[in-house]
Structure formats: C-alpha cells, structure tokens
N, C-alpha and C positions, 0 to 999 in steps of 0.2 A: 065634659072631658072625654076626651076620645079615647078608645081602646087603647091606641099607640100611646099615648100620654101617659093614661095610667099604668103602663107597662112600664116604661121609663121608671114612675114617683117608687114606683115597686121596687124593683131594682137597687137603684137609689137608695132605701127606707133597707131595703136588706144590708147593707155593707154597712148603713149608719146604725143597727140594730147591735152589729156584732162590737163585745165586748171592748177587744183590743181597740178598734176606732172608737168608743166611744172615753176609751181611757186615754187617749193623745187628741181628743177635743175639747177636754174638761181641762187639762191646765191654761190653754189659749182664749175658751171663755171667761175664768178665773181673771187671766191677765188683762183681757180687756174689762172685766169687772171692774178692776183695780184702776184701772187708766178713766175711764168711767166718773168714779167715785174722785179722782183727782182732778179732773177737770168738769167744773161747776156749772159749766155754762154749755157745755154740753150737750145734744142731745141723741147722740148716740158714737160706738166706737168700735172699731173693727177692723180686721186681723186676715190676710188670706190664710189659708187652711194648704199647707202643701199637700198635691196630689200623689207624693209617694206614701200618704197616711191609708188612703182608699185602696192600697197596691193596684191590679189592674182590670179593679172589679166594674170601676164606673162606668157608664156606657158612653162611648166614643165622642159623642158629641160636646162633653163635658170637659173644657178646658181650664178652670178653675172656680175655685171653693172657698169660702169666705164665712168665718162667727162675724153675727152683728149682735152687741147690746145696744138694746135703746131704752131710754129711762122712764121710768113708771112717770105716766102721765104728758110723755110726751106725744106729740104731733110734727114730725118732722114737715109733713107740704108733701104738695104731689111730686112724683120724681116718674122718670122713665129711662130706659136705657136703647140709646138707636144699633148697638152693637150685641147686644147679647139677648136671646131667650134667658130668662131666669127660673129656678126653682125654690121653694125656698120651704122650709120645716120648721116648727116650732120647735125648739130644743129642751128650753126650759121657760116656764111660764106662757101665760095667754098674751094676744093682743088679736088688733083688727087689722088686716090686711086691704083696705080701701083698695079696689082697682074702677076702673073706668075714666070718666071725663069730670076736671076739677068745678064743681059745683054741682056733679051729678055719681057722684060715690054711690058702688055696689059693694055691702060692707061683705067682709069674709074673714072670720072668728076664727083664730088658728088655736087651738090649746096644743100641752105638749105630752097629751095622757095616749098610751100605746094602745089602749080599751076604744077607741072612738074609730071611726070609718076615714080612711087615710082623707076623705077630701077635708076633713077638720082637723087635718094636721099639716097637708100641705098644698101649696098652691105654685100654680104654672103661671108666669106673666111672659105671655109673646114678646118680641121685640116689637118697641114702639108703645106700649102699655103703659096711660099713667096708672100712679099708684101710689099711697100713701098710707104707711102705719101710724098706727095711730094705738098707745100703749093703756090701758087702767093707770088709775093713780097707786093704787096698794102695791105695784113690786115691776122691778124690769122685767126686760121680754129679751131672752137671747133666743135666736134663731141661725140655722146652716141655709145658707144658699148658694145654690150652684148656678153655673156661666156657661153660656155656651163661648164666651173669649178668654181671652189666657190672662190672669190679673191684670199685668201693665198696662194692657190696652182697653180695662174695664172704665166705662162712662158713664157718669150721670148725669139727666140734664133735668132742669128746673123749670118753670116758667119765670120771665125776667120781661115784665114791662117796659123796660129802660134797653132793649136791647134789640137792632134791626130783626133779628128771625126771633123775637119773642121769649127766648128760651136763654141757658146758660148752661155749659158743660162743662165739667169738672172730671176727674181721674180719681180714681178711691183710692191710688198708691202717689198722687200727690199731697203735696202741702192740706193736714187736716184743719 
C-alpha cells in the first residue's frame, strides 16, 4: 500500500470512527439486515450511505458510500468495477476479501476489531480489480465502502461466458 493510500484509508477510518457517523450507519445496516433476512435467496443487500452523513470530511475523490451485508457463508463470484477505485472496511463481523484473477485468488481477511493494523480492516481495490468476498458460515459480514463515482453511475460487472466481451454489467441502484 502506498503512503498516499494509506493516507486516504486514515482519513476515511477517522470520520468513520466518530460517534455521530457511526450512529446514522447503524440503522441503514439494521435495515438492510432486515431486507437480508427477508429475502432468502439472497446473498447479499445494500444501501448507499448519503454523503451528507460524513459532512465534508471525506477526501475529494470520494463521490459515494454504500453498507453491504452479505450473508454468512456466502460467496458472491468475482465482481470488478470499470468506473470506480473502491474502499471498503469491515464494519461488523469478519470475511475474506479475495482480490486478483478468478482461479487465482489472493485471500485478505478483513475483521471489524479497531485493535488490529488498519490493513486487516480495510482494503483498496483499483479500478478494474477482480474481487470476490467470500463470508464464514457462523454470522454476516456488513461492511462500508466508498466510490470514487456518485451511486447512480456505480457498476459492477461479472464474468458472463454467454456474452460477446465476456463479462456482464449491472448498476447497484438498479433492479436488485
């Protein structure tokens, strides 16, 4: 990780420390909990985070914010984003944060204990970065992660055998 990076995750980790933001991310976890737990098939569900909750602490490049739960024991697939650097913190509970190339996974263990060395609590994915969590079976994994694109225009794309360039793009404030 580069000086510049971890300068950023710092940052970051500061505004997500203070009390008041972490009191106006805990009902939007909660909710998505709930939506979660209601939908069975599921495996994960998520929520952007409006950026007037961080007031105008975040650093610049950060144009939206997003809770993800995803459910104990799942494995979403590899995913990447062509439009956004990502960040992303463990909030509550552990998982593995696979990044690299799919059948060649470098795993990275996020827990969400304030006592551990910021790089085991959050991670940077470049744009263009596959990547795949992958959760324990004993309990979900919410996590915050930040964009460098504004929600509406936030993308992720799949691998898609069935499909001329290989891949498949979707929108996280489309159709879930």
């Amino acid at each position: 990780m580069t000086p510049e990076e971890r300068s950023c995750l710092e940052s970051i980790e500061t505004v997500l420390r203070s009390e008041n933001v972490r009191e106006q991310i805990r009902p939007i976890v909660e909710r998505i909990r709930a939506e979660l737990r209601r939908k069975k098939e599921a495996l994960m569900t998520w929520e952007p985070i409006p950026l007037t909750v961080f007031g105008r602490a975040l650093p610049p490049e950060i144009r939206s914010a997003w809770v993800f739960v995803l459910r104990a024991g799942a494995d979403t697939g590899a995913e990447r984003h062509p439009n956004s650097h990502q960040r992303m913190m463990s909030f509550e509970g552990s998982g593995d944060l696979q990044t690299g190339e799919p059948g060649q996974w470098q795993s990275n263990v996020l827990v969400s204990s304030s006592e551990v060395p910021l790089e085991r609590r959050w991670i940077s994915i470049p744009l263009n970065v596959w990547h795949r969590p992958v959760v324990g079976a004993d309990a979900d994994w919410s996590v915050v992660s930040f964009h460098t694109v504004v929600a509406d225009e936030l993308i992720e794309e799949k691998p898609d055998a069935s499909s001329k360039d290989g891949t498949k793009q979707m929108k996280y404030l489309g159709p879930k």
